[in-house]
C-alpha positions in Angstrom: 0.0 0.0 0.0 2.5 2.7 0.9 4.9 1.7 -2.5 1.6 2.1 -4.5 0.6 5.2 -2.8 3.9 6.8 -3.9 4.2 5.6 -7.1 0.5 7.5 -7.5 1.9 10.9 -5.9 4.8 10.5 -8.7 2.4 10.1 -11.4 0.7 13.3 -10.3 4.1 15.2 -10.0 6.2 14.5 -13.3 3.5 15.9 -15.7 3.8 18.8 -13.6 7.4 19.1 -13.4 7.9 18.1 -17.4 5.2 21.4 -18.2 7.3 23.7 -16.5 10.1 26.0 -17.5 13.5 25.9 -16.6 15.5 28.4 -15.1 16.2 31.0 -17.8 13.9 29.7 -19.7 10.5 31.3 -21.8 7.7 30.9 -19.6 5.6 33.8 -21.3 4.4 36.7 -23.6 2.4 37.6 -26.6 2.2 34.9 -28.5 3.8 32.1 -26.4 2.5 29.0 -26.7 4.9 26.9 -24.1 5.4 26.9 -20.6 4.0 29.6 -18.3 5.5 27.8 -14.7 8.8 27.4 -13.7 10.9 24.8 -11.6 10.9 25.8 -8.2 13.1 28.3 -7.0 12.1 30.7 -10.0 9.9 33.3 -10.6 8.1 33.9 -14.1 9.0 37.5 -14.6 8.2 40.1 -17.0 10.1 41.5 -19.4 8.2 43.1 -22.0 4.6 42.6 -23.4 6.1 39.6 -25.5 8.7 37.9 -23.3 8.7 36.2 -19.8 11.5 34.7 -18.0 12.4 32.4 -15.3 14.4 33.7 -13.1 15.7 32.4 -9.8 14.5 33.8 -6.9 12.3 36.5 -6.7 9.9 38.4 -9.5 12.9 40.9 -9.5 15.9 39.4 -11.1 19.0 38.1 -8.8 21.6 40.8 -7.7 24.8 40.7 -9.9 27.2 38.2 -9.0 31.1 37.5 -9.9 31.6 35.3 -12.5 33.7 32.3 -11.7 36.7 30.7 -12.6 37.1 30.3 -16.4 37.9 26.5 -15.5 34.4 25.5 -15.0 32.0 27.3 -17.9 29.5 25.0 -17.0 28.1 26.9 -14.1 24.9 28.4 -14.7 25.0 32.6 -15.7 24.7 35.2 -13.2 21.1 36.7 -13.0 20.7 39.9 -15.5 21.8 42.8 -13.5 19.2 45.2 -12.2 17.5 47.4 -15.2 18.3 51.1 -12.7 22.3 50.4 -13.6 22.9 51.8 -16.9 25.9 51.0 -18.1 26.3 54.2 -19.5 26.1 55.7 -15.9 28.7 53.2 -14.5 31.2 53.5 -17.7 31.5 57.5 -16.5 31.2 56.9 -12.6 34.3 54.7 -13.1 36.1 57.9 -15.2 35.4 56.2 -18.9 33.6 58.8 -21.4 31.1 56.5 -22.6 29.5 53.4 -22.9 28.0 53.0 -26.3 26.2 51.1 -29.5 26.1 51.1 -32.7 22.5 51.6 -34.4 21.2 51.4 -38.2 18.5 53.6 -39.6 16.0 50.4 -40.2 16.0 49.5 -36.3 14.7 53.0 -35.3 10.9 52.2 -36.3 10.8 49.8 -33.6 10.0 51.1 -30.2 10.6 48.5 -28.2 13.9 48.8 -29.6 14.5 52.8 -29.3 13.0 53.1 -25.9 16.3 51.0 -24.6 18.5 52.8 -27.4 17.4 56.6 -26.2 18.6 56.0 -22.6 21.3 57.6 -21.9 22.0 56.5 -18.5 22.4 52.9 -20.9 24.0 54.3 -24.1 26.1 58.0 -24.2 27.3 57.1 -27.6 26.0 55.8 -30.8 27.8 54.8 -34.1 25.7 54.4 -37.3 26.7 50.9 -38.9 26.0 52.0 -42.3 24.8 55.5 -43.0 27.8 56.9 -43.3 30.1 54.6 -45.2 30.9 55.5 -48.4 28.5 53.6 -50.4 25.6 55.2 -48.3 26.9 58.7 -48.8 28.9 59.1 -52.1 26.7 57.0 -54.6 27.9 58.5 -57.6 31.4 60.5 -58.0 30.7 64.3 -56.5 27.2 63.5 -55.2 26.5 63.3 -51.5 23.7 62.6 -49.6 23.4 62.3 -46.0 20.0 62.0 -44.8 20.6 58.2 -43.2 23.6 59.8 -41.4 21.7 62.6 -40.1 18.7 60.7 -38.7 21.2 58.9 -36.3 22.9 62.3 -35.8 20.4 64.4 -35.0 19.0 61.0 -32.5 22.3 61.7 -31.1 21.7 64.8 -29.9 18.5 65.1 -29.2 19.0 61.9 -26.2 22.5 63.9 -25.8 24.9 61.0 -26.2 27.8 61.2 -28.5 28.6 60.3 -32.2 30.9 58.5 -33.2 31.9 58.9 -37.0 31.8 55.6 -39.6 33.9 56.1 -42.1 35.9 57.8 -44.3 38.3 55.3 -46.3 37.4 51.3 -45.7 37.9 48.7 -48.6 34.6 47.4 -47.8 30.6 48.8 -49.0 31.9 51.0 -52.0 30.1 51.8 -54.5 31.4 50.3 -57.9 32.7 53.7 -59.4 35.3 53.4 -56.3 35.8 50.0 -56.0 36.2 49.3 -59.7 37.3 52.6 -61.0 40.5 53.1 -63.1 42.1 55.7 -61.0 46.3 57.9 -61.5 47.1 58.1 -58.5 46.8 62.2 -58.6 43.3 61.3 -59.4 42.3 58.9 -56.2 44.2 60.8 -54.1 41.7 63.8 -55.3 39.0 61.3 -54.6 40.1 60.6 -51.1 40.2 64.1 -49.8 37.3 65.1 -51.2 35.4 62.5 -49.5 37.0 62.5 -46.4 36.7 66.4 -46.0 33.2 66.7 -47.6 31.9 63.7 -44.9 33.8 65.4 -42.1 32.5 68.8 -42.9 28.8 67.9 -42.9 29.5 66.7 -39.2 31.5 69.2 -38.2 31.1 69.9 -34.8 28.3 66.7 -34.2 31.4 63.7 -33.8 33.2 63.4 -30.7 35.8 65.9 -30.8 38.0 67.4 -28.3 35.1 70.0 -26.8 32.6 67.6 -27.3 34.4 64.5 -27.1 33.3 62.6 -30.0 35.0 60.5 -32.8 36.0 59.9 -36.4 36.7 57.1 -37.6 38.8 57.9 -40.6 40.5 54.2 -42.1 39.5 51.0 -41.2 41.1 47.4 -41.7 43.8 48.2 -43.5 45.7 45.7 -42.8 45.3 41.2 -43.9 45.8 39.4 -40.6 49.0 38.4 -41.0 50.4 42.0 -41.4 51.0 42.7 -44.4 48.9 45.5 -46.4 45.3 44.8 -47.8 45.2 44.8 -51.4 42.2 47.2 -52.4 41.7 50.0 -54.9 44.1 52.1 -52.1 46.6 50.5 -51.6 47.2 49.7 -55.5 47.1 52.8 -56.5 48.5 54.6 -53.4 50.6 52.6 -51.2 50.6 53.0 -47.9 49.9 56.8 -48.2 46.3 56.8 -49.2 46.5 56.7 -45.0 47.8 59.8 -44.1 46.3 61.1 -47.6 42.6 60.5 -45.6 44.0 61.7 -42.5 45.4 65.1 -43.1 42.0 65.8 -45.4 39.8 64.8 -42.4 42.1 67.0 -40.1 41.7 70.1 -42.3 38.1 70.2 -42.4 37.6 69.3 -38.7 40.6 70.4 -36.7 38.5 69.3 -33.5 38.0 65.7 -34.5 38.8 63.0 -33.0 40.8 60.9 -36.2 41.1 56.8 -35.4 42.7 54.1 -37.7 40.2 50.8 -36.7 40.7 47.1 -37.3 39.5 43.9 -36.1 42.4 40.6 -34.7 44.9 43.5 -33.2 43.7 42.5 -30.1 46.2 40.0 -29.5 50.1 40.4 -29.5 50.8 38.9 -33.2 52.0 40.4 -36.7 48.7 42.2 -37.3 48.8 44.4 -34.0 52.9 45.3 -34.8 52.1 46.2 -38.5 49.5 48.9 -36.8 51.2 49.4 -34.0 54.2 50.1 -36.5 52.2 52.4 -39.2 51.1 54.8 -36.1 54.6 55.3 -35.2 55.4 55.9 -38.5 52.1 58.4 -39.0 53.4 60.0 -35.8 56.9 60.3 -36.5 55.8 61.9 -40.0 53.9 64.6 -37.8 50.2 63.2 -39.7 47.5 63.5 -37.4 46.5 60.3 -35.4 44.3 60.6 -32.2 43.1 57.0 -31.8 43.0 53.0 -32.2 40.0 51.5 -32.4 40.1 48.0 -31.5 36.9 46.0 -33.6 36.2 43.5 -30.9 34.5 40.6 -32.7 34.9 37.7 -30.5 33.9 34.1 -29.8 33.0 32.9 -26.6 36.3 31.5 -25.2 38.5 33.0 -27.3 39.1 36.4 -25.6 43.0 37.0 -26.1 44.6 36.8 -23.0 47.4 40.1 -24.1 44.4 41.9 -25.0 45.1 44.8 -22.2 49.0 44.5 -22.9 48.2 45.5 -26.5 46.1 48.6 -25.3 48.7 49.7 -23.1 51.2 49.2 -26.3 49.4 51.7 -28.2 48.1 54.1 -25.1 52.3 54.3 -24.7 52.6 56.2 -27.4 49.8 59.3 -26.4 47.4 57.8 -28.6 43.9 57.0 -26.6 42.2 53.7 -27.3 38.6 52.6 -27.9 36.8 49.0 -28.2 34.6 50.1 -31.3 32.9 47.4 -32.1 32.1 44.7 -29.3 30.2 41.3 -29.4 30.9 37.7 -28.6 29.5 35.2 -30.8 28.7 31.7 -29.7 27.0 28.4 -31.7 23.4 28.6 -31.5 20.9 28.3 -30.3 23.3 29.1 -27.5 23.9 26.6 -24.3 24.0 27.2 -20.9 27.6 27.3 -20.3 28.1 28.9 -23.6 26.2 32.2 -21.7 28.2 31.4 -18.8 31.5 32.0 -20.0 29.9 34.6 -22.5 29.5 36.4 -19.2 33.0 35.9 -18.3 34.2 37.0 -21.6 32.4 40.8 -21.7 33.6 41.3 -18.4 37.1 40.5 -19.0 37.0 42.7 -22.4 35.3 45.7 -20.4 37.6 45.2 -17.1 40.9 45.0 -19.9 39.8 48.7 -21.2 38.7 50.0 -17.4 42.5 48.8 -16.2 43.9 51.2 -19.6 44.0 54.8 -18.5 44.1 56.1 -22.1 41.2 53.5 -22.9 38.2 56.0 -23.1 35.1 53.9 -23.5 33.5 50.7 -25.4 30.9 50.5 -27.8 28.6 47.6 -28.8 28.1 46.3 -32.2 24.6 46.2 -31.8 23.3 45.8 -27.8 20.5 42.9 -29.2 20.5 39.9 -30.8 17.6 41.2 -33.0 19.9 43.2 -35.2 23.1 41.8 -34.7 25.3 41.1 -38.0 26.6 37.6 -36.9 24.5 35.1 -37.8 24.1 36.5 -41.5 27.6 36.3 -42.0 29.0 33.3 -39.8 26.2 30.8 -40.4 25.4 28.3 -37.0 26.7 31.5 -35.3 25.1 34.1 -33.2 24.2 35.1 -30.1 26.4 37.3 -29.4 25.0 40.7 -27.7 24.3 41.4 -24.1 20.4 42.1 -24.7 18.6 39.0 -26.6 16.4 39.1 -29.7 13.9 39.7 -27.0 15.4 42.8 -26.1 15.7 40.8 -22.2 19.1 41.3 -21.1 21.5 37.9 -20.8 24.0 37.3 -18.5 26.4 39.2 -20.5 25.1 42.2 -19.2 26.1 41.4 -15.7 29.3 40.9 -17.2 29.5 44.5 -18.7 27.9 45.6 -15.0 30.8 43.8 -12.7 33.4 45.6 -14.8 32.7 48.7 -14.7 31.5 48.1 -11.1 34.8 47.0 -10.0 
């Protein structure tokens, strides 16, 4: 009698158990069909009109935590940090100037989306992503047009955050007459530096610059990874000085600007980070005008270079401030437990490697969601790689982002 009576009370529990959420787990909004319990110990909270979440403890999520050892990625992510720390807020409480995104004109009709992006105790600095490469602003030779660029401009000011310049010379999103054009080099050169100083004139006074501390970025990737020049309609036709060509042209028409060379795998001691490391001693010694390094921070969970601060400090040596301009940490999807558990580990070690550079002056995320984010168009099984979800919830890399500047 007493093994059938528990046998029945365990029939009557594991339907139960099996129709609830786990912990982190979807357990309701608009249009959910799963789930709307949780295993004990968690709380189905909500997020927004069309996501719920388990989270442990309370309805409120967990306070913060520190992320353990690296050695054991299996333990489960911190709790989300709590939505009143901005990590805007802490970024200039701990003496950076920012903590920022990147944005594109397409995600701004969606107001679930802007309502987190106009915070500025969240966000004091956006980049465009597209609207002001060259393609997007020079379609045809002589003919500009910047209304995508202003949109995010004038968004800038209006939540007062800064803006960061994207960019003048990059061997990527040209339009054809650039990329395939037949140019003397007298002729590109002319090319360049009207570009350069026509884009930087139009925002003259709107990127960060030394009153308003904004940015430009002026080249980007200029270099292959294994340090040696990248071959592009620049560099054939130039050399290496369609570089300081774009330079000296962006410094004449905005004196106040903020000029940056950017690229992405010189975040780890290796051939790459000496060739850049060499070509801004070189711009310097030649008296061009160099303010900046912008380090493109495309990760994978992981694989965080461990000299990543060493090579900040190489650069910051020289009087040249640093910048993490594009940060996200991409992981196989859909993403695992422990994969969000060392994601966590991961933003905070990147953040904590710029708050530990003096001449580091801020970060900025390549987008803060999953919902727009670039990587799983372009590395396919690949994604998840922003602190904020494709539910706009925020993930455990937030606490991440939260502990190091909290530090």
């Amino acid at each position: 009698m007493q093994l059938s009576t528990t046998f029945t009370l365990l029939a009557a529990i594991i339907p139960f158990a099996l129709g609830q959420a786990a912990e982190w787990g979807q357990c309701g909004g608009i249009g959910w069909t799963g789930a709307t319990t949780c295993v004990a110990g968690t709380t189905c909270t909500v997020m927004n009109a069309y996501y719920s979440q388990c989270l442990p403890g309370s309805a409120a999520p967990a306070p913060t935590t520190t992320p353990t050892s690296p050695s054991s990625p299996a333990t489960p992510p911190s709790a989300p940090a709590p939505t009143s720390s901005g990590l805007n807020k802490l970024a200039k409480t701990a003496g950076k100037l920012y903590l920022g995104t990147a944005t594109d004109n397409n995600e701004l009709t969606d107001a679930a989306y802007t309502a987190i992006l106009d915070d500025n105790s969240q966000f004091g600095q956006i980049t465009p992503a597209n609207s002001m490469k060259w393609d997007a602003t020079e379609p045809t030779r002589g003919t500009f047009t910047f209304s995508g660029g202003d949109q995010i401009a004038n968004l800038a000011k209006t939540n007062g955050m800064l803006l960061r310049g994207h960019n003048c010379v990059w061997y990527n999103q040209l339009p054809s007459w650039v990329a395939n054009g037949q140019f003397t080099a007298a002729d590109l050169t002319t090319v360049i530096q009207t570009h350069c100083s026509t884009l930087v004139s139009h925002y003259k006074g709107q990127v960060y610059d030394k009153k308003t501390l904004g940015t430009s970025s002026t080249v980007s990737e200029p270099f292959n990874d294994d340090g040696t020049w990248r071959s592009d309609v620049f560099y054939n036709t130039l050399g290496t000085s369609y570089v300081p060509i774009a330079l000296k042209a962006a410094r004449a028409a905005d004196p106040n600007a903020k000029l940056y060379i950017n690229d992405y795998n010189i975040e780890q001691t290796g051939a790459k980070a000496t060739a850049m490391l060499n070509l801004v001693k070189q711009l310097i010694a030649d008296g061009v005008p160099i303010d900046g390094v912008g380090f493109q921070c495309h990760f994978i969970v992981g694989e965080v270079p461990g000299s990543f601060q060493t090579v900040l400090e190489q650069f910051t040596a020289l009087g040249l401030e640093v910048a993490i301009t594009e940060l996200d940490i991409r992981t196989t999807t859909p993403a695992s437990q422990s994969a969000l558990a060392q994601q966590e580990k991961d933003y905070q070690s990147v953040i904590q490697a710029c708050m530990n550079v003096k001449g580091c002056v801020g970060a900025t995320l390549w987008d803060f969601t999953d919902k727009y984010s670039w990587v799983p168009s372009t590395f396919s099984g690949q994604g998840a790689a922003c602190p904020w979800d494709q539910n706009l919830v925020k993930k455990p890399a937030y606490t991440g982002i939260v502990n190091a500047l909290s530090a």
